[in-house]
DRENNU-514980 format. One record per residue: residue number from 1; residue in one letter; x, y, z of N, C-alpha, C in turn. Coordinates in pm, 1 decimal. Each point is the difference from the previous one (the first is absolute). Example, Ala and Ser with C-alpha at 12.3 -4.5 7.8 and 13.67 -1.06 7.14 Angstrom:
BEGIN
DONU   k r     n_px     n_py     n_pz    ca_px    ca_py    ca_pz     c_px     c_py     c_pz
DONU   1 A   1319.0   -569.0    780.0    -89.0    119.0      0.0     90.0    120.0      0.0
DONU   2 S    -35.0    105.0    -72.0     82.0    119.0      6.0    -77.0    109.0     73.0
***
This chain:
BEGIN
DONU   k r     n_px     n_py     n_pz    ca_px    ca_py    ca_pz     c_px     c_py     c_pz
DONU   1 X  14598.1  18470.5  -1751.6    -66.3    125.8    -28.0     43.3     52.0   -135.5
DONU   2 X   -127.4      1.9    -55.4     42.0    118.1   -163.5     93.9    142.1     27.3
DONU   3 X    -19.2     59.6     77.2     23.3    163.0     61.1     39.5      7.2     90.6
DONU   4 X     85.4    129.9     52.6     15.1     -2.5     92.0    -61.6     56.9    149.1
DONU   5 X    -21.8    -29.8     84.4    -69.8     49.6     95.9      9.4    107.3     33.4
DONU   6 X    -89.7     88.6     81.8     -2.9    152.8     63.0    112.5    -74.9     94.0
DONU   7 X      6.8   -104.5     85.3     67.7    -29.8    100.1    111.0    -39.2    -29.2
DONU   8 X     39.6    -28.9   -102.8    144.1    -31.2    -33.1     98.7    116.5    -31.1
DONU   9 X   -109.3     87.1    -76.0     96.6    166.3    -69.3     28.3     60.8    127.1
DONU  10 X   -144.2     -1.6    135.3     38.6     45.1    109.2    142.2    -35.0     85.2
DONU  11 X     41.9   -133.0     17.7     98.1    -49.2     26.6    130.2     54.4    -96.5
DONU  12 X    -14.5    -29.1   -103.9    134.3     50.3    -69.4     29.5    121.7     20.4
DONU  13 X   -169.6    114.3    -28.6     63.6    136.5     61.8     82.4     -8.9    152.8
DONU  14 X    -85.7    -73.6     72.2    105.1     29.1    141.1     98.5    -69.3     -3.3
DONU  15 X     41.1    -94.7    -57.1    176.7    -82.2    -42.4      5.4    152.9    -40.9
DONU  16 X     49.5     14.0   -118.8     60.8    127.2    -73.8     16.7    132.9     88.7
DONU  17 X   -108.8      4.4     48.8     20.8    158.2    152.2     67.1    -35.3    124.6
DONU  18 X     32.8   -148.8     14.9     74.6    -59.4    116.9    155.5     43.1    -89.7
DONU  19 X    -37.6    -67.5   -127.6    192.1     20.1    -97.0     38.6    126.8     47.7
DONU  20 X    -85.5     69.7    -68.1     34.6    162.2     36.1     33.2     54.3    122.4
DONU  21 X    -75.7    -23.8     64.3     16.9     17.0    153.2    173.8    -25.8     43.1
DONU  22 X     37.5   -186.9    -65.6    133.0    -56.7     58.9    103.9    100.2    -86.8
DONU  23 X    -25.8     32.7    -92.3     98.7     80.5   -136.8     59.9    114.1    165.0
DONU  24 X   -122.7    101.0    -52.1    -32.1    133.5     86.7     24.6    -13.1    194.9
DONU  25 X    107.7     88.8     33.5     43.6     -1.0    148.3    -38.9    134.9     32.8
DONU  26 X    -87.2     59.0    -71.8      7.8    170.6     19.1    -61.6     40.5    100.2
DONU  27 X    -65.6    -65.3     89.2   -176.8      3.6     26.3     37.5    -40.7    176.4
DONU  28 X    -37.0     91.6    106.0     27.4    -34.9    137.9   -126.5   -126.6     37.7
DONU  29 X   -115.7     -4.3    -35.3    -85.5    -89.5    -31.8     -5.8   -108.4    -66.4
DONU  30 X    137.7    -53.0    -59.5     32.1    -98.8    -91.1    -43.1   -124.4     39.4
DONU  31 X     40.9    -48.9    184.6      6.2   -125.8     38.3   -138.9      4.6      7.5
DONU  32 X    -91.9     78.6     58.2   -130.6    -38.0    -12.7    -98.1     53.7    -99.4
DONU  33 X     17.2     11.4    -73.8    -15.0    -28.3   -138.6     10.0   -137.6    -73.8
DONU  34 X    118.8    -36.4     16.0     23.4   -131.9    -58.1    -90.0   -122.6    111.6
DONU  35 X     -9.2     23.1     79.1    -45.0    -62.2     82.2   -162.9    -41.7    -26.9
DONU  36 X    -68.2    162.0    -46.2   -151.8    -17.1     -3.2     11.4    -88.8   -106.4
DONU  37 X    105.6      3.1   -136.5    -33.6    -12.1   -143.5     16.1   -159.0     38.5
DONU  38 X     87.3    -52.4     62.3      9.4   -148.9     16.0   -150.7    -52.9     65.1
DONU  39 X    -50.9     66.9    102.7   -110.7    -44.3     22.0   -121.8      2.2    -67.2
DONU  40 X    -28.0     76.0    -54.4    -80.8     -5.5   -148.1     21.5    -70.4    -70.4
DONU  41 X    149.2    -11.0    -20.3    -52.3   -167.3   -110.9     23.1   -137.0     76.7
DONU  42 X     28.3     47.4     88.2    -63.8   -146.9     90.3   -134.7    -19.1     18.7
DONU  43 X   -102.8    126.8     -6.1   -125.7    -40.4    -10.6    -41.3     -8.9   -100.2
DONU  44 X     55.6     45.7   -123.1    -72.7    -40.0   -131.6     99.3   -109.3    -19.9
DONU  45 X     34.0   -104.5     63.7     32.9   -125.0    -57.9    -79.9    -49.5     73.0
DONU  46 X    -35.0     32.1    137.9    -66.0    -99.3     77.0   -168.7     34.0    -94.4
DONU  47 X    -52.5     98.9    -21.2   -104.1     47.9    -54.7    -28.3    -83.6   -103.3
DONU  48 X     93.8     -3.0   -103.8    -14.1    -86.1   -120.2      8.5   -188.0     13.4
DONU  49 X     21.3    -53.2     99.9     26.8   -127.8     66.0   -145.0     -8.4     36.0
DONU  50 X    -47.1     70.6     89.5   -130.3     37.8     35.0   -127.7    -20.2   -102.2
DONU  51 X     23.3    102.0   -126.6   -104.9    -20.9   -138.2      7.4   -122.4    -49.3
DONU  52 X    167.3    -73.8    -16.9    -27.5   -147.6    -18.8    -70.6   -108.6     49.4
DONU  53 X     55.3     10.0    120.1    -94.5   -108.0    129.1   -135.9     23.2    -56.0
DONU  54 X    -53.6    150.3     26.3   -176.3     12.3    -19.4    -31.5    -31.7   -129.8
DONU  55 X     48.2    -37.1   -100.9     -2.2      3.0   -104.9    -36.1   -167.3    -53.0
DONU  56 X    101.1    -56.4     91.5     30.0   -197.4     -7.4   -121.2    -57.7     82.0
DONU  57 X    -72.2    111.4    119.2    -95.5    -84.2     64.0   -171.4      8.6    -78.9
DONU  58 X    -40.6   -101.8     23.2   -171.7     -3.3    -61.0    -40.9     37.6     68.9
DONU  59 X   -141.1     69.1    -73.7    -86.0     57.7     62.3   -121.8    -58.5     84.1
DONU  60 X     15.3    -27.0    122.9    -52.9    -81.0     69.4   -169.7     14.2    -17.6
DONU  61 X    -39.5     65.0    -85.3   -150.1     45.3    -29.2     -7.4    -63.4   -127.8
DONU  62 X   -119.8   -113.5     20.8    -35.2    -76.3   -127.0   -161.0     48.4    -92.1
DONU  63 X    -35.4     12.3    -94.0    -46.6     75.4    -47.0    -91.4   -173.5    -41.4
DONU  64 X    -89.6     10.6     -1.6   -134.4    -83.8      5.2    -81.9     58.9   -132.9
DONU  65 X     -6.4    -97.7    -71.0   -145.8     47.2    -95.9   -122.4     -0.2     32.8
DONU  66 X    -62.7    -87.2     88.0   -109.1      5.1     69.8     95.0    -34.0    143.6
DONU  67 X    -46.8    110.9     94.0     27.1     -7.4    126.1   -103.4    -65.0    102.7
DONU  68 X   -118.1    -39.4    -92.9    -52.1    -68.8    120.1   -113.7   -145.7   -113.0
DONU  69 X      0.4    -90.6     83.6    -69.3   -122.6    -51.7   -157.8     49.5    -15.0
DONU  70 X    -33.4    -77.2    -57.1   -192.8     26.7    -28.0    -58.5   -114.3     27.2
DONU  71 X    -73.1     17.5    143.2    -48.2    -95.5     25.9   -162.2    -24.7    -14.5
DONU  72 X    -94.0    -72.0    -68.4   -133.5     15.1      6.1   -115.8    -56.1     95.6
DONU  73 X    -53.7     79.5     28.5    -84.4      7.1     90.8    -47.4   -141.4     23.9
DONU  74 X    -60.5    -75.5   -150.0    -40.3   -126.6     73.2    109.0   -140.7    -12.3
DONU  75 X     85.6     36.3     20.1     78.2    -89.7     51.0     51.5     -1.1    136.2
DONU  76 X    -66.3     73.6     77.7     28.2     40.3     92.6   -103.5    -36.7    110.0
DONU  77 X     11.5    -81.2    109.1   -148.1    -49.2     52.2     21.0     42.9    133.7
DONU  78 X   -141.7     65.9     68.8     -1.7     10.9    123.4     27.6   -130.4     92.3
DONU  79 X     45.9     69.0     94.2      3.7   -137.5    128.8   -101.8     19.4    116.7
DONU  80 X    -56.9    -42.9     62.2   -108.5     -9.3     90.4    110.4     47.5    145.9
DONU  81 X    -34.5    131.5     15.2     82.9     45.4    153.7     23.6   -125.3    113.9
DONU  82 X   -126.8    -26.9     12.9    -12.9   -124.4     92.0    -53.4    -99.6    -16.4
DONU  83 X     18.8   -103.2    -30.9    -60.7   -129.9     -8.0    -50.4    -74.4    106.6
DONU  84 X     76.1      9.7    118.1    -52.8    -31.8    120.8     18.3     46.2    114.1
DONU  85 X    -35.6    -26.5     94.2     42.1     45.2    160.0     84.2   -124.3     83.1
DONU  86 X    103.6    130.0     55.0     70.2   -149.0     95.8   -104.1    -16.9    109.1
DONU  87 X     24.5   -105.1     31.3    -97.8    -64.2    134.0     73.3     91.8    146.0
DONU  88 X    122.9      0.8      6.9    -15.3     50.2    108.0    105.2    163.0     35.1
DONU  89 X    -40.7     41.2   -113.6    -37.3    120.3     16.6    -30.8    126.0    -41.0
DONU  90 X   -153.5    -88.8    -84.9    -51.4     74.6   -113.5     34.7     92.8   -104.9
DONU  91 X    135.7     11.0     -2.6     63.4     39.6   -139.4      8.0    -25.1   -106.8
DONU  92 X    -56.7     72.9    -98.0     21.4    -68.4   -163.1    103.5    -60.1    -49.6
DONU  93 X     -4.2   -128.2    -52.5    113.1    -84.8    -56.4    -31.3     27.9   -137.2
DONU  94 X     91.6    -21.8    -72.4     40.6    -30.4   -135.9     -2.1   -167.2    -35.0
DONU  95 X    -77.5     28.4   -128.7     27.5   -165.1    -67.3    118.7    -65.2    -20.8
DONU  96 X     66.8    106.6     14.7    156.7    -63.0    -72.4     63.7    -90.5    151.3
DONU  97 X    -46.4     99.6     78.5    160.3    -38.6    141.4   -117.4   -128.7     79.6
DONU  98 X     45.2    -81.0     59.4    -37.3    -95.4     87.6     23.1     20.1    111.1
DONU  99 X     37.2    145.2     75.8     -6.0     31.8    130.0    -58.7    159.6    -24.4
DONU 100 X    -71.2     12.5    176.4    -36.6    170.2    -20.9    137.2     86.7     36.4
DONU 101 X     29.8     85.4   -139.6     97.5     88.0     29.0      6.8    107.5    145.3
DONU 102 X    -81.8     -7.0     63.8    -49.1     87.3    129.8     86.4    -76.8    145.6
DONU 103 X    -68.2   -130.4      0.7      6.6    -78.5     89.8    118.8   -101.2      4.1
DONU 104 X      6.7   -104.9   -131.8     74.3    -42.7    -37.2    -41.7   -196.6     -2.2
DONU 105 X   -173.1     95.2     30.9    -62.0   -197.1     36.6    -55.2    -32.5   -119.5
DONU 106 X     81.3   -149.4    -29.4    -73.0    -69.3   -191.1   -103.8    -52.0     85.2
DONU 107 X    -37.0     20.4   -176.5   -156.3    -56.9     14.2    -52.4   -165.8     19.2
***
């Protein structure tokens, strides 16, 4: 990093107000005091660990220049729904399959 972070000055302020805090016994609130200030920068360390991780992972969203193929019309050929009937039990077959998908009787 060129600079320093909002999250880093934040941390040092609370190091430095924890110092103060350990200096200073004046305060009937001292132990919990010191207590919150430790936990605060346990979350701005865990916080800043946090911006790294999100920081190291890719962005699982890929960005496409054309998002979709162009396909033209006449390259594209109808197929005949039915070409024939099964024999036994008058269901439309397809040219492609050699049995009726219905029944399961080849032709």
């Amino acid at each position: 990093m060129s600079g320093e972070s909002d999250v880093d000055k934040f941390q040092r302020w609370l190091q430095n107000r924890l110092a103060t805090l350990e200096i200073s016994n004046d305060s009937g609130d001292h132990e919990h005091s010191m207590i919150r200030i430790q936990n605060a920068i346990h979350e701005v360390i865990a916080f800043r660990e946090s911006i790294e991780t999100h920081s190291e992972v890719e962005d699982p969203f890929v960005n496409r220049d054309s998002p979709v193929r162009v396909i033209s019309t006449e390259d594209v050929e109808p197929r005949n729904k039915s070409d024939s009937v099964c024999s036994s039990c008058d269901a439309d077959m397809s040219s492609d399959l050699e049995f009726c998908p219905l029944c399961g009787e080849f032709r």
